[in-house]
C-alpha positions as a Python dict, from the first residue, in 0.01 Angstrom:
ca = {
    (1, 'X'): (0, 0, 0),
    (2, 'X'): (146, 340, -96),
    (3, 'X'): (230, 637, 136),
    (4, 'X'): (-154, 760, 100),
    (5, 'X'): (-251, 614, 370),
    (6, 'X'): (46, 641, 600),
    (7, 'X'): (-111, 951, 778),
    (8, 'X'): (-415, 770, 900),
    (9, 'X'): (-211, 491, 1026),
    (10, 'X'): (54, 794, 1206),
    (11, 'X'): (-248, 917, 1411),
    (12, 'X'): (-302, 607, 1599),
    (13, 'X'): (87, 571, 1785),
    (14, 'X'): (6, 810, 2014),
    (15, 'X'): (-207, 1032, 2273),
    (16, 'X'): (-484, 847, 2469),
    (17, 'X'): (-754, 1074, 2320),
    (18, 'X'): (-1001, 1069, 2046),
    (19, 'X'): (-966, 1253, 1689),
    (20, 'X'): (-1183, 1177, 1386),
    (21, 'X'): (-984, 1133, 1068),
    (22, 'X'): (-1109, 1196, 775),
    (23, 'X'): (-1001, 1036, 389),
    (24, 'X'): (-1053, 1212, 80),
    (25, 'X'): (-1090, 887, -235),
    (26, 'X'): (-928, 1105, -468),
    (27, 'X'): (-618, 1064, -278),
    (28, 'X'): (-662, 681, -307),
    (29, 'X'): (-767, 635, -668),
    (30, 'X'): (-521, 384, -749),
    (31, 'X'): (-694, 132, -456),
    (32, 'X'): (-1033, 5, -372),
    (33, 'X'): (-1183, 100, -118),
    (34, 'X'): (-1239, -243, 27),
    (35, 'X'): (-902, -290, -44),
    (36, 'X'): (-783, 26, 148),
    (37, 'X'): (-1010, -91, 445),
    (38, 'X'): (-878, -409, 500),
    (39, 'X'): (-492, -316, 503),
    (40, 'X'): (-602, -33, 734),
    (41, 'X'): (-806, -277, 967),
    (42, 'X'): (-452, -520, 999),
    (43, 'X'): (-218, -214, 1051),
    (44, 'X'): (-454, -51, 1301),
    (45, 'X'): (-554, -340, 1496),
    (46, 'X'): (-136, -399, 1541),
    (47, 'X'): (-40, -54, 1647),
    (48, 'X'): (-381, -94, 1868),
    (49, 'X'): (-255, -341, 2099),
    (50, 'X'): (35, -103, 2209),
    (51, 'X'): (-185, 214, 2264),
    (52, 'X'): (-528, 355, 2419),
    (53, 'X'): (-543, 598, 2118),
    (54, 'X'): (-869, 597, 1947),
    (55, 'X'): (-957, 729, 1608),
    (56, 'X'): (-1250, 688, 1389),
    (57, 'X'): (-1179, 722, 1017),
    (58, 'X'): (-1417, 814, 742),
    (59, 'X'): (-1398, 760, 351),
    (60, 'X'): (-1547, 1043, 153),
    (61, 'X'): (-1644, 1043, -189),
    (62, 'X'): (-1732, 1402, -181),
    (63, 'X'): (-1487, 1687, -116),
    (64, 'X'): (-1779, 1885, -89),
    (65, 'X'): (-1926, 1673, 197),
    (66, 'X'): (-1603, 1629, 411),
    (67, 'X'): (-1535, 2005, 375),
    (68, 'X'): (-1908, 2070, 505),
    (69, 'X'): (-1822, 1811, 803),
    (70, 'X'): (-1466, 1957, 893),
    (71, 'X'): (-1622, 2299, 870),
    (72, 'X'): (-1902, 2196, 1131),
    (73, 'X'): (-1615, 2029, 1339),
    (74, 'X'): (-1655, 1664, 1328),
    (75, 'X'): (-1341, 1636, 1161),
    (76, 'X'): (-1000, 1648, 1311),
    (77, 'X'): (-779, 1567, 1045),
    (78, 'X'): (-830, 1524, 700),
    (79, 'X'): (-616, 1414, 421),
    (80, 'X'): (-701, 1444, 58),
    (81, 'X'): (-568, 1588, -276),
    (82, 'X'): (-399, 1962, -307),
    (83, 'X'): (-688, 2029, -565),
    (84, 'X'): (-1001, 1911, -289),
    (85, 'X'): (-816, 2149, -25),
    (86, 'X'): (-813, 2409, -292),
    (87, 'X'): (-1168, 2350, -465),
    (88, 'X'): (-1376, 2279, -145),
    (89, 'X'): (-1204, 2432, 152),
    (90, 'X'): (-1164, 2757, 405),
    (91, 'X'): (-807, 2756, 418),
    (92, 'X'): (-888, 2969, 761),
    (93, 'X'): (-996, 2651, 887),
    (94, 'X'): (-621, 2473, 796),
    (95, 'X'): (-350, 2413, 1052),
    (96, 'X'): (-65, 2213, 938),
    (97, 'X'): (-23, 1907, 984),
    (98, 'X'): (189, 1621, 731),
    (99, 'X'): (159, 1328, 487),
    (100, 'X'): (428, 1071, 339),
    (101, 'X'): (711, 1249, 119),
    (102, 'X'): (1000, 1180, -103),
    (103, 'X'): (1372, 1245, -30),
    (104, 'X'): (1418, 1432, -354),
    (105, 'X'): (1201, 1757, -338),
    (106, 'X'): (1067, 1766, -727),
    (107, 'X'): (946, 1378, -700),
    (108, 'X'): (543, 1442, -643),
    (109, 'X'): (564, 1712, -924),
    (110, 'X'): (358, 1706, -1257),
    (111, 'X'): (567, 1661, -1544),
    (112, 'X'): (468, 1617, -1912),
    (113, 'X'): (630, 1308, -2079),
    (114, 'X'): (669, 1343, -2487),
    (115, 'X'): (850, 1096, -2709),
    (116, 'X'): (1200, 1193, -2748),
    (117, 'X'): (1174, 1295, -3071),
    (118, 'X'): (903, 1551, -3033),
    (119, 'X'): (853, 1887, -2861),
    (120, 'X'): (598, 2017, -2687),
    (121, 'X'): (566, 2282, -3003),
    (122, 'X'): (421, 1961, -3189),
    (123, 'X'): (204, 1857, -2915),
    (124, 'X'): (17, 2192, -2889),
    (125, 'X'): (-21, 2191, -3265),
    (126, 'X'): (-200, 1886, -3245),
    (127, 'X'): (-620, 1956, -3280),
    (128, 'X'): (-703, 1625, -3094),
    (129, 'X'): (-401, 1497, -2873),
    (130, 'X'): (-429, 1213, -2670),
    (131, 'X'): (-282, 1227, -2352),
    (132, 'X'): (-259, 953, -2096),
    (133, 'X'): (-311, 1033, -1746),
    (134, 'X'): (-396, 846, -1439),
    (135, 'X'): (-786, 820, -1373),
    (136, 'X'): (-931, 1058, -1148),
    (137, 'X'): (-552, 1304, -1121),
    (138, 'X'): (-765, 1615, -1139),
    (139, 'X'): (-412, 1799, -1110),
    (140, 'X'): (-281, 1641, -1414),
    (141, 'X'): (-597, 1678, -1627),
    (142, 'X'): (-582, 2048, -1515),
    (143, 'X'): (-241, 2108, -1553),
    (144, 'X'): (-243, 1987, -1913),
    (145, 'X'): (-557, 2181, -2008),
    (146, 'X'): (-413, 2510, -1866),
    (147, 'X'): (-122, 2449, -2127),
    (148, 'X'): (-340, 2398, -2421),
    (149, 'X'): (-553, 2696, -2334),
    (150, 'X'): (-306, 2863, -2343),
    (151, 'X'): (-120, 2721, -2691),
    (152, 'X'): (-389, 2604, -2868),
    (153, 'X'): (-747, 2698, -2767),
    (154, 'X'): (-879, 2508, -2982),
    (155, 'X'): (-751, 2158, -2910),
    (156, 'X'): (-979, 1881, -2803),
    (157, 'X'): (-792, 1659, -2591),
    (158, 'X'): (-870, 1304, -2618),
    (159, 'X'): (-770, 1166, -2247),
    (160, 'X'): (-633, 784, -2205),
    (161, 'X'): (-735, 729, -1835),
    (162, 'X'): (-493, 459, -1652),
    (163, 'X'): (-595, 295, -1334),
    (164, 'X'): (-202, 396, -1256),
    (165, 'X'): (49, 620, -1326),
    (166, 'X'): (295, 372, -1464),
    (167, 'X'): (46, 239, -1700),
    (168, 'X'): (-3, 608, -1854),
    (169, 'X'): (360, 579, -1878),
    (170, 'X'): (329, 290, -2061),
    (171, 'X'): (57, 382, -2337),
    (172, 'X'): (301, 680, -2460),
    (173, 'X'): (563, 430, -2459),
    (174, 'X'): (359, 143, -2658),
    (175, 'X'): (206, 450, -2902),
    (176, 'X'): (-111, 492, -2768),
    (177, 'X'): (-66, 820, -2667),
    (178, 'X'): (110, 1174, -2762),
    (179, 'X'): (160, 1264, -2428),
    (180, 'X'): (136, 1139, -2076),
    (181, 'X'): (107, 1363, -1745),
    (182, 'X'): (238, 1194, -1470),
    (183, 'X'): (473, 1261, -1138),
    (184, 'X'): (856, 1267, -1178),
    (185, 'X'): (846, 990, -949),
    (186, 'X'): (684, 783, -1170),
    (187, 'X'): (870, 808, -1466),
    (188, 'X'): (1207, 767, -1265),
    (189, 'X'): (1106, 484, -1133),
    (190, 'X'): (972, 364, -1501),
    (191, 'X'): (1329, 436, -1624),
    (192, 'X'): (1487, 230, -1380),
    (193, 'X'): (1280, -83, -1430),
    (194, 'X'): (1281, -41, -1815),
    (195, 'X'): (1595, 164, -1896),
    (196, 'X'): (1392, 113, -2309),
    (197, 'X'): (1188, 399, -2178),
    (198, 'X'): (1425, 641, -2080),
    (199, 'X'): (1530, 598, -2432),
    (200, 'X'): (1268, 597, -2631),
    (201, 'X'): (1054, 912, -2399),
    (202, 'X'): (1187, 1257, -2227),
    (203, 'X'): (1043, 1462, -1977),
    (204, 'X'): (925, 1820, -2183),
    (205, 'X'): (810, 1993, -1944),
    (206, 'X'): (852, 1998, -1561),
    (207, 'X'): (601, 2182, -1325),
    (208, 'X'): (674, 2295, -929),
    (209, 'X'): (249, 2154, -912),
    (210, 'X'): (294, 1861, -650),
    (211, 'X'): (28, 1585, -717),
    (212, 'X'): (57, 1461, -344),
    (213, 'X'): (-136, 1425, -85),
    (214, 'X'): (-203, 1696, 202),
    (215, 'X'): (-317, 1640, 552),
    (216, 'X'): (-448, 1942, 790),
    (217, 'X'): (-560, 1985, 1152),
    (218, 'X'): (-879, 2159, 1209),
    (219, 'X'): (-782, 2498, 1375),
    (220, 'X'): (-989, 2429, 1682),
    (221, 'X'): (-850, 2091, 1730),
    (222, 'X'): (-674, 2066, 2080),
    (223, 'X'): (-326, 2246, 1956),
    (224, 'X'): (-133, 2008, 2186),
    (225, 'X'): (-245, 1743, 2073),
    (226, 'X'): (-199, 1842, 1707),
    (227, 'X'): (192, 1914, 1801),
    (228, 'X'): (239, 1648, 1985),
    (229, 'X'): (80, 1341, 1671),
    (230, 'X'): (277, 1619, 1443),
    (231, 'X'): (635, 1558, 1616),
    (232, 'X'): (554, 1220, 1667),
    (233, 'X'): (475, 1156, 1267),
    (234, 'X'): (774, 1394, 1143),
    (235, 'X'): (1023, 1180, 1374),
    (236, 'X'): (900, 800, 1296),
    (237, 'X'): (1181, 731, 1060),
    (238, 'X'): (1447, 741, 1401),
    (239, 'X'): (1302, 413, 1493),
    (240, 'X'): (1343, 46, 1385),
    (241, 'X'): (948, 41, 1407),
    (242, 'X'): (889, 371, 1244),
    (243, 'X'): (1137, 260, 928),
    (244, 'X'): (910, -85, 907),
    (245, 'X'): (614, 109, 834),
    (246, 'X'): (798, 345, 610),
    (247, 'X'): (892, 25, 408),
    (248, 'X'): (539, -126, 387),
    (249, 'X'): (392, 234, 284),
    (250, 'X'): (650, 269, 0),
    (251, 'X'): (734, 615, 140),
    (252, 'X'): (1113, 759, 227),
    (253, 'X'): (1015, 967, 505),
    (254, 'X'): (735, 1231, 647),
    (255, 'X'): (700, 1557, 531),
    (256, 'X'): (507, 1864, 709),
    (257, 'X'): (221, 2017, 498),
    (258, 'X'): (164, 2349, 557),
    (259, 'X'): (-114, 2635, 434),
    (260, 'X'): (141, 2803, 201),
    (261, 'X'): (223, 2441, -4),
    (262, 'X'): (-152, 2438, -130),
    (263, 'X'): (-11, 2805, -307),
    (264, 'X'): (93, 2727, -646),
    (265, 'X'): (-201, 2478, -666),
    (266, 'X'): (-463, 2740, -578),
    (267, 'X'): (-290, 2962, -885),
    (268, 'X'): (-266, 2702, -1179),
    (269, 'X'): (-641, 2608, -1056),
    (270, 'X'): (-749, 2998, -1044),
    (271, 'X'): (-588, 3032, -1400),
    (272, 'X'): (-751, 2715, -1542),
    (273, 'X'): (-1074, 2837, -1438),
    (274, 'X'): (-1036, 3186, -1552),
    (275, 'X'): (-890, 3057, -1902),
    (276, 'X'): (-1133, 2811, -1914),
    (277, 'X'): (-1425, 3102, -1872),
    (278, 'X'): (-1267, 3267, -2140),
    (279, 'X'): (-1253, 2987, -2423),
    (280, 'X'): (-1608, 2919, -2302),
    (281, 'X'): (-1562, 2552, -2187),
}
């Protein structure tokens, strides 16, 4: 299981209290839900037997709804995409809080892969492009459309949803594709296990847009208690436990998330709406 989920699983080590943690799916849209649920249920009933923490988590499948719910304070914590945080809530209401990270800085942002023989000049030329994308990356589809509104207004992107990111990777590779929009991460990691691909594609275009998760405290949420699960999380890595659940959530360390991060997501979506006004779509 990815790094997703590693801040629901951080908020149960510590602090005999109560918090309800909230789950946005977006953030989860390479796993089922039932999926998700059991690995949570194993992990949870573990770190249970060593703690009288309590949580109660909640799936949403509505940003709308779990902003509506944190608003009226029966959320805690939530975690979801940069894009729900932007889209759906009061960033008033944010206090900062973390989610699983990367050693390198850049390896969560957006990039725009292109066969290594063409430039992105030929890709906005194109009237319908098809560009592969994982399914249900708002960021990515967002990110991509900005750039087109911009070059080409009159494009119609044709959009090859992938249940993963690799596997958008993959259809540009194979020729499905003109394009794919995926995280730097991913097409590393692509390279490595198929060094073909870092042949045969280039990154074009690289974007500061981080396609990662985000996880906030509600403002009124007991403050020492919010430091306290904060240290706690940013710290795990020190210990022989804390680097076993780093391995199993496929995640190099924890990262803090603060207000100002959600920033250059807020613009490119305040852009893509404003563009997006303008070409009438």
């Amino acid at each position: 299981m990815k790094y997703y989920l590693l801040p629901l699983l951080l908020t149960l080590t510590l602090h005999a209290g109560h918090m309800n943690v909230a789950y946005g799916n977006a953030s989860m849209n390479q796993f089922s839900k039932k999926d998700t649920m059991i690995v949570m249920d194993i992990w949870i009933q573990e770190i249970m037997k060593t703690t009288k923490h309590s949580a109660t988590f909640f799936f949403y499948d509505s940003s709308t709804e779990m902003a509506k719910d944190f608003e009226e304070r029966k959320l805690d914590l939530v975690i979801t995409t940069g894009v729900e945080f932007v889209k759906s809530f009061e960033k008033s209401n944010l206090v900062k809080a973390f989610t699983g990270g990367s050693k390198e800085k850049h390896a969560e942002d957006i990039i725009v892969v292109l066969p290594a023989k063409k430039s992105l000049q030929e890709l906005y030329s194109k009237k319908d492009p098809k560009v592969a994308l994982q399914e249900s990356e708002e960021i990515a589809m967002i990110y991509i459309e900005k750039n087109f509104f911009e070059k080409n207004k009159e494009a119609k992107i044709e959009y090859i949803k992938t249940r993963k990111r690799n596997a958008a990777i993959l259809k540009l590779f194979f020729g499905k594709a003109d394009a794919a929009v995926v995280t730097k991460k991913t097409f590393d990691f692509a390279k490595e296990l198929n060094p073909q691909i870092g042949k045969k594609l280039k990154i074009a275009k690289l974007s500061t847009i981080s396609a990662r998760t985000f996880g906030f405290f509600h403002k009124d949420f007991n403050p020492e208690m919010a430091e306290e699960i904060r240290s706690f999380a940013l710290a795990i890595g020190k210990s022989a436990r804390g680097q076993q659940i780093l391995t199993v959530f496929q995640t190099d360390k924890v990262v803090e998330t603060t207000v100002k991060d959600l920033e250059p997501i807020g613009n490119i979506y305040k852009e893509y709406i404003a563009l997006k006004k303008e070409n009438n779509k």
